[in-house]
C-alpha positions, -999 to +999 in steps of 0.1 A: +565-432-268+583-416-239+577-377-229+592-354-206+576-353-173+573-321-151+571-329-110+536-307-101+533-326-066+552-352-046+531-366-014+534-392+009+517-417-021+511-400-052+532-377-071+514-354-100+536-348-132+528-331-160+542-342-191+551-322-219+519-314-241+481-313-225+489-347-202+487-350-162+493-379-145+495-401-109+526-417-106+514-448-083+537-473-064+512-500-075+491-523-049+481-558-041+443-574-042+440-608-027+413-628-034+413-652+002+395-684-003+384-705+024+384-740+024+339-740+022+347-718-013+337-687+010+356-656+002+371-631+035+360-591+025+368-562+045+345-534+053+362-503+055+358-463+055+376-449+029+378-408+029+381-402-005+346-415-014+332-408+021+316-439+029+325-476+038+330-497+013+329-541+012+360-548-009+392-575-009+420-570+015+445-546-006+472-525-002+507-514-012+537-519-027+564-515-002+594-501-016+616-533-024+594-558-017+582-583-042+539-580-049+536-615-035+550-606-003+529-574-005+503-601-008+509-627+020+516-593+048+483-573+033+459-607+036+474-611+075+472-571+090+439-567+070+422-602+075+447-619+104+449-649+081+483-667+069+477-683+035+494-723+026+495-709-009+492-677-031+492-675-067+487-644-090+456-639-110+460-606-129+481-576-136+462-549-141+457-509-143+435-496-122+429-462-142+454-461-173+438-425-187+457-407-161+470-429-134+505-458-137+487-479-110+493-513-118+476-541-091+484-578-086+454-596-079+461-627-061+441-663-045+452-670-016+441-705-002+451-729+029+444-701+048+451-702+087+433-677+114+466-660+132+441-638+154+421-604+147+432-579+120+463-562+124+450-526+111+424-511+131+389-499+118+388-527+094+354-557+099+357-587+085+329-605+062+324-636+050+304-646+024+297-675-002+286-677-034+248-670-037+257-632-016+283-625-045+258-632-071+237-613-055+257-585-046+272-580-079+238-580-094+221-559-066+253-531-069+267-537-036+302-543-047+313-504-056+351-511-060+366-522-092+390-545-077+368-563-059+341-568-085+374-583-109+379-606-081+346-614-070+337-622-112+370-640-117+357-663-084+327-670-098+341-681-132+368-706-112+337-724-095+315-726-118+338-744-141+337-775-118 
């Protein structure tokens, strides 16, 4: 069922509509999530300050949509300026919505493996973690993962190992 939309605001990212009844919404250009795994089956995080939510926050490289750029090449440039890593392979995972009820955001989460160091992180502000298995158990159940796309990642991780 389409409706008519109404522009409210148009930023930099986001643009707000309205559309016609009692509906607002967050027109997205969509992101990436990439899901880097290291030849040891240890997975690259990034700790990062993000404003919104005032605090820093352990989560999978992620970024963007450019504006004609297919989400795998999203993938492959976001895993490199946020981790410095090049990746021999990358495949998707998941599609999904990050908040359907009032946002179009749609993310690609990928696994990216073969991965090569290149140097430091591209984007500044950005630490690098490594962890393994037994810390993402123990994160997840401890509450240390806060960030939706990284606790779809970490989980869908943990099910792909433990099936060997």
């Amino acid at each position: 069922m389409k409706r008519e939309r109404e522009e409210i605001f148009s930023g930099k990212l986001l643009k707000l509509q309205r559309l016609k009844g009692k509906y607002e919404v967050i027109k997205h250009p969509g992101a990436v999530v990439i899901l880097p795994v290291l030849p040891d089956n240890k997975i690259i995080l990034i700790r990062q300050f993000r404003p919104a939510v005032n605090e820093y926050i352990l989560e999978l490289p992620a970024g963007l949509l450019e504006p004609n750029e297919e989400p795998i090449e999203s993938g492959k440039r976001e895993l490199l300026e946020e981790t410095g890593y090049s990746c021999r392979s990358i495949k998707l995972i998941q599609k999904f919505f990050s908040s359907p009820g009032y946002s179009n955001e749609e993310l690609y989460l990928f696994q990216a493996e073969g991965l090569k160091s290149e140097g430091p992180p591209q984007e500044k502000g950005l630490e690098k973690v490594i962890i393994g298995e037994k810390e993402i158990k123990e994160g997840l159940q401890k509450g240390i993962f806060n960030d939706a796309k990284t606790i779809i990642g970490l989980h869908f991780f943990l099910q792909e190992i433990n099936k060997c």
